[in-house]
MOPAC internal coordinates of N, CA, C and O (Angstrom, degrees):
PM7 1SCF
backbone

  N    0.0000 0     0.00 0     0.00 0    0    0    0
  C    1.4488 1     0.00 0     0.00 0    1    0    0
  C    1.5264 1   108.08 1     0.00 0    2    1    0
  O    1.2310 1   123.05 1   -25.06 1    3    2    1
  N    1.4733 1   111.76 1   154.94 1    3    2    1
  C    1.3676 1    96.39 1  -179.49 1    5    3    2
  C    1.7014 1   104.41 1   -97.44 1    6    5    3
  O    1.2310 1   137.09 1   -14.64 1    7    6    5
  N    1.8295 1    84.50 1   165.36 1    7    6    5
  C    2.1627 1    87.83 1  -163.23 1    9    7    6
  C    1.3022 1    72.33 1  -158.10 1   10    9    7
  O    1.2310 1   139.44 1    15.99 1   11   10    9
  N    1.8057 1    79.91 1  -164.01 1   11   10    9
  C    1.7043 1   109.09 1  -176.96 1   13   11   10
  C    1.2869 1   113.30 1  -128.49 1   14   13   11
  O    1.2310 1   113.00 1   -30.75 1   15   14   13
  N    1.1744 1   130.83 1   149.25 1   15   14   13
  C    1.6983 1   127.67 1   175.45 1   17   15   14
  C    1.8659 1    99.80 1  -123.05 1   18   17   15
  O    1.2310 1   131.58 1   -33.98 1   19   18   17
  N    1.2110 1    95.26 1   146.02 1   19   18   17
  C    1.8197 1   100.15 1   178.44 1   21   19   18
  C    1.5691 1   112.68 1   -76.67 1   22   21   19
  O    1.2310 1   112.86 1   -42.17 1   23   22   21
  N    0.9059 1   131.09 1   137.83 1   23   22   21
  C    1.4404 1   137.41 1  -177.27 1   25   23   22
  C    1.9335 1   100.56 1   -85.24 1   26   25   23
  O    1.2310 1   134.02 1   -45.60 1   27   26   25
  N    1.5082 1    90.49 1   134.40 1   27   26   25
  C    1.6472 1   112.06 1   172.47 1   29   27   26
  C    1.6304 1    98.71 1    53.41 1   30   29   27
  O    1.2310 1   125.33 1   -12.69 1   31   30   29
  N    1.4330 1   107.36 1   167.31 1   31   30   29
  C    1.1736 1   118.75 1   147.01 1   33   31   30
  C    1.2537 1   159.22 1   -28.06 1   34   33   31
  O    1.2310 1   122.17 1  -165.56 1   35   34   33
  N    1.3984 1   113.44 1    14.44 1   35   34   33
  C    1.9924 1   126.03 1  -136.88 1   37   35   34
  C    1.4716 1    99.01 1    73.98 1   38   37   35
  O    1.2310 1   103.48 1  -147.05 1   39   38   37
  N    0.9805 1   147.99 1    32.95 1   39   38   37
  C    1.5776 1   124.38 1  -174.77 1   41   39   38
  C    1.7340 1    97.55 1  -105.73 1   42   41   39
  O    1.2310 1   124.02 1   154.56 1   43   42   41
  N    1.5500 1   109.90 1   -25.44 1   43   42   41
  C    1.5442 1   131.84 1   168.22 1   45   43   42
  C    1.5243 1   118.73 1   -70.04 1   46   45   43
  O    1.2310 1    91.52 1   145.31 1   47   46   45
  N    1.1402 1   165.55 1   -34.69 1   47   46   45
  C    1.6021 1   131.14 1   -53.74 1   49   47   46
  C    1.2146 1    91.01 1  -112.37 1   50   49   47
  O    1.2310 1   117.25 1   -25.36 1   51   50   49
  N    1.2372 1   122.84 1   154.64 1   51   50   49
  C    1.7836 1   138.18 1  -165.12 1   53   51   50
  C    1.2558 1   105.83 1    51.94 1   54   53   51
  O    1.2310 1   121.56 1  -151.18 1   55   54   53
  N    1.5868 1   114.62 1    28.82 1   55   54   53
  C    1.2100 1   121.64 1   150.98 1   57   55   54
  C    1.4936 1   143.12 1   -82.52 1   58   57   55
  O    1.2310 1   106.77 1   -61.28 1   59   58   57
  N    1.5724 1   142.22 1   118.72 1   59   58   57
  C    1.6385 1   103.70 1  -148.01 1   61   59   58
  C    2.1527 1    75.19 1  -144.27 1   62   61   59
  O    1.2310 1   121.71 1   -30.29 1   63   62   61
  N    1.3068 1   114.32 1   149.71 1   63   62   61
  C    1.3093 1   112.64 1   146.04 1   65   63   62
  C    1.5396 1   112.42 1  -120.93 1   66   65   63
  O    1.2310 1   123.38 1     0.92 1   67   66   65
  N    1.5437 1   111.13 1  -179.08 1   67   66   65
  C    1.2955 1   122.74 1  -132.49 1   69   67   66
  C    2.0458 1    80.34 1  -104.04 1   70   69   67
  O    1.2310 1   118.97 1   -38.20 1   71   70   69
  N    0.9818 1   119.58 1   141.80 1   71   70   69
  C    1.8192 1   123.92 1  -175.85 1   73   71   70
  C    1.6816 1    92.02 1  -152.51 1   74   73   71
  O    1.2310 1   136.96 1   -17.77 1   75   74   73
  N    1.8698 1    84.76 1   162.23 1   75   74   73
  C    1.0931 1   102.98 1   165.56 1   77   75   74
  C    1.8380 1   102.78 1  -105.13 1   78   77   75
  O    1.2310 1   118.57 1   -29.96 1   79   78   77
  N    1.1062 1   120.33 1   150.04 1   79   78   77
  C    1.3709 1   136.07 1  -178.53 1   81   79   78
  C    1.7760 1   128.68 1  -119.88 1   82   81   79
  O    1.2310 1   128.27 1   -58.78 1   83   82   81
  N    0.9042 1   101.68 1   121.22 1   83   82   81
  C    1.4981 1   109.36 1  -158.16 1   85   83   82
  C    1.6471 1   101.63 1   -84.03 1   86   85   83
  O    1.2310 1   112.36 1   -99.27 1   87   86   85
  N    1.4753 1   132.03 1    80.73 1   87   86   85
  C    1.5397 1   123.80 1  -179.88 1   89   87   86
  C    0.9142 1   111.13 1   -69.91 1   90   89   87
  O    1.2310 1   120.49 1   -26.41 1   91   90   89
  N    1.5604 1   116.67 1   153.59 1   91   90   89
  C    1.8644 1   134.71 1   175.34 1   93   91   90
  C    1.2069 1   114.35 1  -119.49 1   94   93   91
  O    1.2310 1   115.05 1   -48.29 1   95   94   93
  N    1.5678 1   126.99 1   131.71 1   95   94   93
  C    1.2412 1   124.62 1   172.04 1   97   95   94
  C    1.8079 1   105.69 1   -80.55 1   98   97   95
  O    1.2310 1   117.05 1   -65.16 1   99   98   97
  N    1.0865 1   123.22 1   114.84 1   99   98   97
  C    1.1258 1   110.76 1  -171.22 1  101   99   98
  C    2.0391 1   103.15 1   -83.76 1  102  101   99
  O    1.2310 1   117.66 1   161.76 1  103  102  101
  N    0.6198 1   122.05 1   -18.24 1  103  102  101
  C    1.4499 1   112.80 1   156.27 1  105  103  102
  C    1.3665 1    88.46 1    83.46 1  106  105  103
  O    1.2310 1   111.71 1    21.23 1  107  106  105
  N    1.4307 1   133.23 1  -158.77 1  107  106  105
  C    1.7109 1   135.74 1  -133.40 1  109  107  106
  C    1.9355 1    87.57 1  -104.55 1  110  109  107
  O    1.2310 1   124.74 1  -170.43 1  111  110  109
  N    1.3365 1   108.50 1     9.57 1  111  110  109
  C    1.7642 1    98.61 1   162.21 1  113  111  110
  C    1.5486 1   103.61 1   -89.29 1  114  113  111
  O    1.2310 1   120.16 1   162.27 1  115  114  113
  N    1.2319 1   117.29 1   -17.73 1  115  114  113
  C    1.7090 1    93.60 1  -151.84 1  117  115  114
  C    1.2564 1   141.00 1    58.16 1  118  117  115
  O    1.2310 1   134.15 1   -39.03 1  119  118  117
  N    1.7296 1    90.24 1   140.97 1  119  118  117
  C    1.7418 1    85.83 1  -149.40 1  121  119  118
  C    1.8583 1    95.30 1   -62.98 1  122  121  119
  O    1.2310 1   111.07 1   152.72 1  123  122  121
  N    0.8051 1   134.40 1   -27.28 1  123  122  121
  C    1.9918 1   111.89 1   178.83 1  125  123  122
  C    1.6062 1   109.12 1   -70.86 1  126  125  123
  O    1.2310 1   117.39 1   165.04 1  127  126  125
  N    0.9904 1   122.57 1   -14.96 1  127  126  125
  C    1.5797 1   119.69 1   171.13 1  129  127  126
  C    1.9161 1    99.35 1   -89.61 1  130  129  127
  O    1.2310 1   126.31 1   147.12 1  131  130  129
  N    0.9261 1   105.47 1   -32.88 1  131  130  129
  C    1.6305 1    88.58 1  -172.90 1  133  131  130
  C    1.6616 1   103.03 1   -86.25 1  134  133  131
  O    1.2310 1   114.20 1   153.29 1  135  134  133
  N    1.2680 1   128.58 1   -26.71 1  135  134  133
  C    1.1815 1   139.02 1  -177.48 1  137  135  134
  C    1.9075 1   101.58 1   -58.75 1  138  137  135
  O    1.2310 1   123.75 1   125.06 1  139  138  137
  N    1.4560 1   110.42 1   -54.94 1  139  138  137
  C    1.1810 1   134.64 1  -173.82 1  141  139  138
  C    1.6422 1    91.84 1   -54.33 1  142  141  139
  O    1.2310 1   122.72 1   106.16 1  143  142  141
  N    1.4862 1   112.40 1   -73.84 1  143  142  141
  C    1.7003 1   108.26 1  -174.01 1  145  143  142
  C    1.3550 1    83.50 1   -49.60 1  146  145  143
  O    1.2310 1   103.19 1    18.60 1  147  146  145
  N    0.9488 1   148.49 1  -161.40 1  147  146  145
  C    1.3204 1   176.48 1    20.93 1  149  147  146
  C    1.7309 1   106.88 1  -148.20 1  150  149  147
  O    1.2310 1   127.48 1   144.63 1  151  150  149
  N    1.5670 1   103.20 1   -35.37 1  151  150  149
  C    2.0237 1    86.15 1   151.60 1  153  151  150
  C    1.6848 1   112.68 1   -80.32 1  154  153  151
  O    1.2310 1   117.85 1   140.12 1  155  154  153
  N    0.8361 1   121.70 1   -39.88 1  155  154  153
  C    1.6387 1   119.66 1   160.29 1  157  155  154
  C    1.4896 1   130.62 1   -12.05 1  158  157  155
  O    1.2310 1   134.43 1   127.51 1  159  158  157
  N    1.5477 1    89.70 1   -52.49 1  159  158  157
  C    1.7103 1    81.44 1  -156.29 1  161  159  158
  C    1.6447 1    89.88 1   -62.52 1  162  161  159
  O    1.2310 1   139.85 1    27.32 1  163  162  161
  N    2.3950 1    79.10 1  -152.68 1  163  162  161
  C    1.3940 1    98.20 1  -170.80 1  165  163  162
  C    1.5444 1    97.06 1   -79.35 1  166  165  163
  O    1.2310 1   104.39 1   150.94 1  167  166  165
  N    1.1089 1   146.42 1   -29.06 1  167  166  165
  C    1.4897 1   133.42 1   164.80 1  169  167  166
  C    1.4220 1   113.39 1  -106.46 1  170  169  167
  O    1.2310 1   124.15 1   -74.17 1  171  170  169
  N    1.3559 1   109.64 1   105.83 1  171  170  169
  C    1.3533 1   125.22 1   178.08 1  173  171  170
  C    1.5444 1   117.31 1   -28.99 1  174  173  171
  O    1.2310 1   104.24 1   -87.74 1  175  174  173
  N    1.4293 1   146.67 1    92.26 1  175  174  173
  C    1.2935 1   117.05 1   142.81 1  177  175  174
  C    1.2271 1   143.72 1   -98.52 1  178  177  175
  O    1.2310 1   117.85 1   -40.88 1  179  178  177
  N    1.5976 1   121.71 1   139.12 1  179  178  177
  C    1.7844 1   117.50 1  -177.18 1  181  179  178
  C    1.1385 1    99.28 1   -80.88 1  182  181  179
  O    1.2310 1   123.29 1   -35.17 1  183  182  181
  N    1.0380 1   111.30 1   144.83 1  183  182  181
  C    1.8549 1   135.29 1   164.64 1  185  183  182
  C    1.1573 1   108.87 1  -148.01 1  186  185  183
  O    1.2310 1   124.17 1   -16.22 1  187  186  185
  N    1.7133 1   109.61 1   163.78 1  187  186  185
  C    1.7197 1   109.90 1   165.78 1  189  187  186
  C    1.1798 1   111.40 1  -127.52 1  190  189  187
  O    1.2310 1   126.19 1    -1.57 1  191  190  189
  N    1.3517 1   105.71 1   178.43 1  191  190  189
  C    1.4045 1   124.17 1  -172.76 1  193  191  190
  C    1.4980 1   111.66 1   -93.47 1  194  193  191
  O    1.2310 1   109.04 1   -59.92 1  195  194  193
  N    1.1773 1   138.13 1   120.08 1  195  194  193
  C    1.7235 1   136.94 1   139.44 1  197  195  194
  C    1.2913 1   118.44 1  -138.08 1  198  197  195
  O    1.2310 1   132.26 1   -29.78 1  199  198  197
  N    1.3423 1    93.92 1   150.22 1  199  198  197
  C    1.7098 1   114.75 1  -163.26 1  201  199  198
  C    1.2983 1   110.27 1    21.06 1  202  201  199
  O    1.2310 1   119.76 1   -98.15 1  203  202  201
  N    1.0161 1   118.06 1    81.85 1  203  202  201
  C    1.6211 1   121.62 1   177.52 1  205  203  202
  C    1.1648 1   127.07 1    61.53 1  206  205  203
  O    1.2310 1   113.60 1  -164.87 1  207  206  205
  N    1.2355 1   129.72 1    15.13 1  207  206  205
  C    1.1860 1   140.44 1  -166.77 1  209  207  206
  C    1.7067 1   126.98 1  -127.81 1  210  209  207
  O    1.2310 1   124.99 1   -62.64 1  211  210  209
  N    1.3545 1   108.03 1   117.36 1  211  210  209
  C    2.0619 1    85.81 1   169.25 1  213  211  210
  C    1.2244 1   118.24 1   -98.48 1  214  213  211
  O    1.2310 1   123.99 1   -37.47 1  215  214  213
  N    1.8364 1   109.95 1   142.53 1  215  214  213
  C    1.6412 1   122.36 1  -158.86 1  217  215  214
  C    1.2085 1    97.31 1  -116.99 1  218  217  215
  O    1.2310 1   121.37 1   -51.45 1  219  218  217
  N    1.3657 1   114.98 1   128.55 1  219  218  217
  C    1.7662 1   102.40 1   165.26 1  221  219  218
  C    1.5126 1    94.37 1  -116.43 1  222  221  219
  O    1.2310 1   127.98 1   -16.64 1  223  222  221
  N    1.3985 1   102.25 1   163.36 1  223  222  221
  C    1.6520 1   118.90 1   174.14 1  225  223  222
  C    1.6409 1   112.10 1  -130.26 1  226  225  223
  O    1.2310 1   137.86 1   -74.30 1  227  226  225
  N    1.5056 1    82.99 1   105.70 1  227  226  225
  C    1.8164 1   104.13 1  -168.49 1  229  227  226
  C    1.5021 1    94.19 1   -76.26 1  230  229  227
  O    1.2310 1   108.36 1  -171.45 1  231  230  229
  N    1.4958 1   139.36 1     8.55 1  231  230  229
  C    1.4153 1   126.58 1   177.13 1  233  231  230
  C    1.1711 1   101.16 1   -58.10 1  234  233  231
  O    1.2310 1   103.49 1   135.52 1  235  234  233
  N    1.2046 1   147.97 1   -44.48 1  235  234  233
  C    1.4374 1   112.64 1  -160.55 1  237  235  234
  C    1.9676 1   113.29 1  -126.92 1  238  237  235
  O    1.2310 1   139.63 1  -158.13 1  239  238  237
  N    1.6896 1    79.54 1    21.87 1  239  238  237
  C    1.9184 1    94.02 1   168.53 1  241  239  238
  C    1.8247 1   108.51 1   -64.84 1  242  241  239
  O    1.2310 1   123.08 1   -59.27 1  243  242  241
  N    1.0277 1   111.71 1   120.73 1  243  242  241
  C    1.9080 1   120.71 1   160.54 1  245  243  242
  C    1.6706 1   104.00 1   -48.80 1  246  245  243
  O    1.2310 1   116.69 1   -53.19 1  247  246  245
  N    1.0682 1   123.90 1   126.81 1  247  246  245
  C    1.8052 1   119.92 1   174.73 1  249  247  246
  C    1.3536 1   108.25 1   -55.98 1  250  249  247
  O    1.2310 1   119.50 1   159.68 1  251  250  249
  N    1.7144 1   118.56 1   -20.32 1  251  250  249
  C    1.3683 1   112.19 1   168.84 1  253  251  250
  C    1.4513 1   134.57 1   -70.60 1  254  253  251
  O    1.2310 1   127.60 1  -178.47 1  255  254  253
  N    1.4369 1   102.98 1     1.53 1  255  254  253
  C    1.1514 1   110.39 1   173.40 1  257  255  254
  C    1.6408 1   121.15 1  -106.14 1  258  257  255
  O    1.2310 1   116.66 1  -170.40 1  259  258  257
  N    1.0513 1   123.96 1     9.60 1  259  258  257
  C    1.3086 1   132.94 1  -140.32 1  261  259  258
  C    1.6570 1    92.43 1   -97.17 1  262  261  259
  O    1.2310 1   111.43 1   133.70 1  263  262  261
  N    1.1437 1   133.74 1   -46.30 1  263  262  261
  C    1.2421 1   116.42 1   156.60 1  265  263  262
  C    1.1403 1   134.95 1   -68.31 1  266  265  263
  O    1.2310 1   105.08 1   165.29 1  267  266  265
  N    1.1239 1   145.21 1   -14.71 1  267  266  265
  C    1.3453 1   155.36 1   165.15 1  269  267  266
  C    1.6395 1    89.76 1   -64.40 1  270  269  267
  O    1.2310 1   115.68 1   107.24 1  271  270  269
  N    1.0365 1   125.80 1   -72.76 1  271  270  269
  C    1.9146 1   119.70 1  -176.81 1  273  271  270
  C    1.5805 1   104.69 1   -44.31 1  274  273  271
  O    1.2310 1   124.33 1   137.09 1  275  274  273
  N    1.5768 1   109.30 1   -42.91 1  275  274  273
  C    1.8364 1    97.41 1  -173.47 1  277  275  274
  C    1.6052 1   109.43 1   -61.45 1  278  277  275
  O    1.2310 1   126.11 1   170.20 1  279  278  277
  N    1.8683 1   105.86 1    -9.80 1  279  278  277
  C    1.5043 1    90.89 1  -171.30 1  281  279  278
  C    1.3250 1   114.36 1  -105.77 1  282  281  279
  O    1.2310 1   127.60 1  -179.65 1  283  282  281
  N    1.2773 1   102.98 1     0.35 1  283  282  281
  C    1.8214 1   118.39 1   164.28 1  285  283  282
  C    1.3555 1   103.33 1   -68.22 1  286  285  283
  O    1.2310 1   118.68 1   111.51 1  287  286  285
  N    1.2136 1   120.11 1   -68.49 1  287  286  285
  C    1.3737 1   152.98 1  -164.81 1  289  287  286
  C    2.0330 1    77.57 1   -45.93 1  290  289  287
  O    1.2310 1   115.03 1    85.11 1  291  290  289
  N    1.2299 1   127.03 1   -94.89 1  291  290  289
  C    1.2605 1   134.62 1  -169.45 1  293  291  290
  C    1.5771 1   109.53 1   -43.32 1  294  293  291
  O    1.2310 1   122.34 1   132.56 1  295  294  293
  N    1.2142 1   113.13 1   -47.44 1  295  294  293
  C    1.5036 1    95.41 1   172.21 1  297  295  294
  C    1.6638 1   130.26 1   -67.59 1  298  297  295
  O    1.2310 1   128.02 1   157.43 1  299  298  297
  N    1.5633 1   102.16 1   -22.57 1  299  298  297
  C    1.4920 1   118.65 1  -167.59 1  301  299  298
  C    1.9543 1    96.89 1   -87.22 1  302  301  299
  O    1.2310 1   123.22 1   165.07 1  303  302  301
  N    1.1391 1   111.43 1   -14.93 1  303  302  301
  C    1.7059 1   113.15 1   176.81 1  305  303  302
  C    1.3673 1   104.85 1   -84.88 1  306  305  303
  O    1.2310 1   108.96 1   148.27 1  307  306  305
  N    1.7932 1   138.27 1   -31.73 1  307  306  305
  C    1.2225 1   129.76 1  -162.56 1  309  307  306
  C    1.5813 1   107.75 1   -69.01 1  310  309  307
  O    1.2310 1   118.84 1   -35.68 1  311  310  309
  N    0.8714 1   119.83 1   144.32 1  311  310  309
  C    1.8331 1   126.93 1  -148.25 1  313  311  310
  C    1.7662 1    99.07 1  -144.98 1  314  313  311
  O    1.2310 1   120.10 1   180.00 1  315  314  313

């Protein structure tokens, strides 16, 4: 979906560029329980929460990592 991601660290602030955003139905965890697994596992991922939903912003993911997240992502969905 399209969104916004904040630029730098605070080094920007009310700074935002324009991303595409990857939404999750978090299904009968809810998105703060699925958000929660997913910094949990064995490879940490951050995501956030809106309106019911968890968003990640692959802007500044390496493509080398992109399976390693599908296997967070898959382990952090088993319910």
């Amino acid at each position: 979906i399209p969104g916004e991601s904040p630029v730098g660290g605070g080094a920007f602030p009310g700074t935002a560029l324009p991303t595409t955003l990857v939404a999750l139905d978090p299904g009968p965890l809810g998105a703060n329980g699925l958000a929660l697994r997913l910094r949990l596992g064995r490879l940490p991922i951050v995501a956030r929460v809106e309106n019911g939903r968890v968003l990640l912003d692959p802007r500044t993911l390496p493509v080398d990592r992109f399976a390693a997240v599908a296997e967070g992502l898959a382990g952090a969905l088993v319910v």
